[in-house]
N, C-alpha and C positions, 0 to 999 in steps of 0.2 A: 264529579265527572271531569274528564279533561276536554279542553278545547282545539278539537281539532282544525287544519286547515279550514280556513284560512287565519283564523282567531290567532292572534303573538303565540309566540314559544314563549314559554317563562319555567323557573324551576317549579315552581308554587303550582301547576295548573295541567302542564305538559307531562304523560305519562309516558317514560321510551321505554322499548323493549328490544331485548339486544340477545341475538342467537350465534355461537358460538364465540367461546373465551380460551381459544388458543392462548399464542405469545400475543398476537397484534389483537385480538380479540379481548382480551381478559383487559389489555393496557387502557383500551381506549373508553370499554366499560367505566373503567375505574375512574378515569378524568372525569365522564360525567358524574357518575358518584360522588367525586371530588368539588364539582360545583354547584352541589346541590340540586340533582334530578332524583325522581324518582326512577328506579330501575329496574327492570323482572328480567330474567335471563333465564333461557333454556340451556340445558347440556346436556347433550348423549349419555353421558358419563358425571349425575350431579351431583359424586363427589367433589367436582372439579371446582365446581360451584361457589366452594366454601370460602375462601378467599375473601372474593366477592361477598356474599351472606356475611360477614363480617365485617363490611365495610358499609352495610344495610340493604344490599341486594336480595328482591324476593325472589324464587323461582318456581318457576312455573314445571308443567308436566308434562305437557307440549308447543310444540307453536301453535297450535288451534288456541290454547287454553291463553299462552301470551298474547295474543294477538287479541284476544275477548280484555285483554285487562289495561290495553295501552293503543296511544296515541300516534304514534313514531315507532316502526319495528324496523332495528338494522338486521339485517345477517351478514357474519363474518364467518365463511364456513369455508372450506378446501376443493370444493369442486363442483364444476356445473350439476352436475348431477344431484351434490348436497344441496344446491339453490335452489333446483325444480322440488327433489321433496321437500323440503323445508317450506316452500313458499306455495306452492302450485297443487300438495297433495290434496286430493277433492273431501278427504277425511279430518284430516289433521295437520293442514296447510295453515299458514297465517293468512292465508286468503281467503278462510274456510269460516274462519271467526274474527274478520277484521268488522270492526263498525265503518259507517261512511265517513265519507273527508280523512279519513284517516291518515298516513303515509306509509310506504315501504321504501327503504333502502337497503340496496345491495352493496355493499362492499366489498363481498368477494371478487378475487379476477374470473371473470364467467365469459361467458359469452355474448357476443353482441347481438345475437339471434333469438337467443332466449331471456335477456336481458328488453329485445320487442315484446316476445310473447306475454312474459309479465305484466309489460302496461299496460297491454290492449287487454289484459286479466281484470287490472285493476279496475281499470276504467269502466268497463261493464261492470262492475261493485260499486259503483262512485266510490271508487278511492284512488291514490296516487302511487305512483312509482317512481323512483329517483335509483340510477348505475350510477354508484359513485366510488369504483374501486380506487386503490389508495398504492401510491410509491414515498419512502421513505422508511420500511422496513422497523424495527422493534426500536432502534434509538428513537424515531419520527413518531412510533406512539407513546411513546411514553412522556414522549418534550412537547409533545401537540403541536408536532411540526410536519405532517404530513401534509403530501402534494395531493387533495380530492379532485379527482376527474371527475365530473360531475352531468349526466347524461339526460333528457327527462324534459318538462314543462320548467321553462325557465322560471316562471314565476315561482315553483312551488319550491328549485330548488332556492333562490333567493330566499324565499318564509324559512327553509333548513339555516338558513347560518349560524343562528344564534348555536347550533349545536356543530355544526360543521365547523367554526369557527374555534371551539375548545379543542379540537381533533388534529386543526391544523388550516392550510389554504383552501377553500375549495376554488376549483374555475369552472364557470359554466362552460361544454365544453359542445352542446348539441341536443335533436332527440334522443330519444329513448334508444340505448343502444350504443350511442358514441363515447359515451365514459371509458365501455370494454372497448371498445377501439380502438380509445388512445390509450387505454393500460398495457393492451397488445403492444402499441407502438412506441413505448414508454421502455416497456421489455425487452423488445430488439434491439435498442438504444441503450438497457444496461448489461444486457448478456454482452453485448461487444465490448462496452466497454471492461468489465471485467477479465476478458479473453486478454484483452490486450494489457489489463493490469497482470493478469498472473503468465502471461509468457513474456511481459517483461523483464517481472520478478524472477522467474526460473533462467530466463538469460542473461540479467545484473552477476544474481549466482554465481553460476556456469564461468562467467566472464570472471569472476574473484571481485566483484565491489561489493562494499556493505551496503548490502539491501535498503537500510534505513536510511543510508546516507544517498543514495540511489535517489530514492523516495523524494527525499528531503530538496534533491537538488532539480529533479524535474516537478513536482508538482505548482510550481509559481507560473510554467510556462504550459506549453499547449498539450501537452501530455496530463497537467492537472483536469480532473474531475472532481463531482459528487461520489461517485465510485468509490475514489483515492480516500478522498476524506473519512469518507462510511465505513469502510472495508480494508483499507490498505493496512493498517496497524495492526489489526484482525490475522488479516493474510500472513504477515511476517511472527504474530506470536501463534501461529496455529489454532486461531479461535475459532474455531468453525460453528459455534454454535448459532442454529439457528433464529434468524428474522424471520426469512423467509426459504422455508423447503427447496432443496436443490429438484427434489421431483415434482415442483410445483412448475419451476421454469420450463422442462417437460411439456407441459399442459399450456402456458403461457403462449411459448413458441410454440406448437404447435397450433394454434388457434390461429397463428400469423401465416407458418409455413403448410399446414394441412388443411387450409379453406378450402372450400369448395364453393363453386357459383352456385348463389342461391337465387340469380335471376339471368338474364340475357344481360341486362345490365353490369353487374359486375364482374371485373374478371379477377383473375389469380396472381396475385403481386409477387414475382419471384425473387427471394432473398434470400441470396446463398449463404452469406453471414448470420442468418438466424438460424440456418439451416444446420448449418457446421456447430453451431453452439448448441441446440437441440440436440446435435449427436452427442458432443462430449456431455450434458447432464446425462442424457439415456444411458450412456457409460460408468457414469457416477452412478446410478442408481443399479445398472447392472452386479454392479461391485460392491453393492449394497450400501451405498454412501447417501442413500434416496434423501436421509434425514437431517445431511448437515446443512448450514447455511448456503443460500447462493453464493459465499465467497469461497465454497470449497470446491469450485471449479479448478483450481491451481494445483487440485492433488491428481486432475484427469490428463492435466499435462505431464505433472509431475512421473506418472508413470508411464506416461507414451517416452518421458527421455530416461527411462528404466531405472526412477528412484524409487 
């Protein structure tokens, strides 16, 4: 049997279960694979599976059924909505068949609202909940170099490191809840910057300079970013392949720019630069581009200057 909370994490003893093997999903499975955990993975689709199953990953039939077999269950899934059923279904939720002490983490960018309702789930199971959505995109999983926002009972998310730690940074960053807070605001921090990477680029162009050399000569000063680094090379060979979904950003920003007060307490933080970047993915995705990387933003400009 494995040892849950509060008992050490160890590969020998510690059973994780990890739902959804997207790009960042499948990557970050694998590291722990890589360092000797055991692993059960669920998939919609558990062809997808196989990959993984060959690296010694079991799977499971649902999350009820993962959740009965493991210690640690992440979900890396696409949408608030995949987090509630995944996690919260009262049939075939991982909260349906979780044992005590157990933990859950979220990974997905979600909600911060439903990212509460979780724990106050968990908890009423004696079990734990940790929001620890993730920035640095498919390079960041696969190097174990992602930024973990990490939301929840500080202790419990401390006891995660030993796995957080293969994954990448984590920071405690609050309760339950503020992980997706700050992945929101994590968001609105890299949608601008990108804006401002790719209409630089289409006006270096425009201007006749080489792009590269462009690049090359502002990135040491205050125009360099994480962005530039991640992305800008990407941008200039046309690599739009996805990290992360341009119709994800979508969903992202909107969780910043479409809140609504969920008490007298909080109000509505207006950010027109989230806003205006929200539009052009909507656009992207209009155009049916929903599925390339966030850095295919520069093709929404690219057509507003009629290339």
């Amino acid at each position: 049997m494995g040892t849950p909370y509060p008992n050490p994490i160890s590969p020998t003893r510690t059973r994780v279960g990890w739902i959804g093997i997207g790009v960042m999903g499948a990557a970050m499975a694998t590291r722990l694979l890589s360092t000797g955990y055991s692993v059960t993975v669920y998939a919609r689709t558990p062809s997808k599976a196989q990959p993984l199953q060959s690296l010694g990953a079991q799977l499971a039939d649902s999350p009820f059924h993962l959740a009965q077999l493991c210690d640690v269950v992440f979900t890396m899934v696409g949408h608030p909505q995949d987090v509630r059923s995944n996690v919260l279904h009262p049939e075939t939720g991982v909260l349906s068949g979780i044992s005590p002490n157990s933990v859950t983490v979220d990974m997905t960018s979600s909600h911060p609202a439903l990212a509460r309702e979780i724990f106050t789930a968990a908890r009423a199971k004696n079990c734990w909940s940790v929001d620890a959505p993730v920035s640095g995109g498919d390079i960041g999983a696969r190097e174990g170099k992602l930024a973990i926002l990490a939301g929840g009972d500080a202790s419990v998310v401390e006891w995660l490191a030993p796995l957080f730690d293969i994954l990448g940074k984590a920071t405690y960053v609050g309760p339950a809840g503020s992980g997706q807070s700050c992945k929101i605001a994590n968001q609105i921090v890299v949608g601008g910057n990108l804006l401002g990477l790719s209409e630089g680029l289409v006006f270096a162009e425009q201007a006749g300079l080489d792009v590269r050399q462009f690049m090359e000569a502002v990135r040491g000063g205050a125009a360099g970013s994480m962005v530039m680094e991640l992305f800008g090379e990407r941008i200039i060979g046309r690599d739009f392949r996805p990290g992360g979904f341009a119709e994800y950003m979508v969903k992202d920003l909107g969780m910043g720019v479409d809140v609504v007060e969920e008490s007298e307490d909080e109000r509505v933080v207006v950010l027109p630069g989230a806003a205006l970047c929200k539009q052009l993915y909507s656009g992207m995705v209009a155009n049916g581009d929903g599925k390339l990387g966030t850095q295919g933003l520069i093709t929404a400009i690219e057509r507003l200057n009629g290339k």
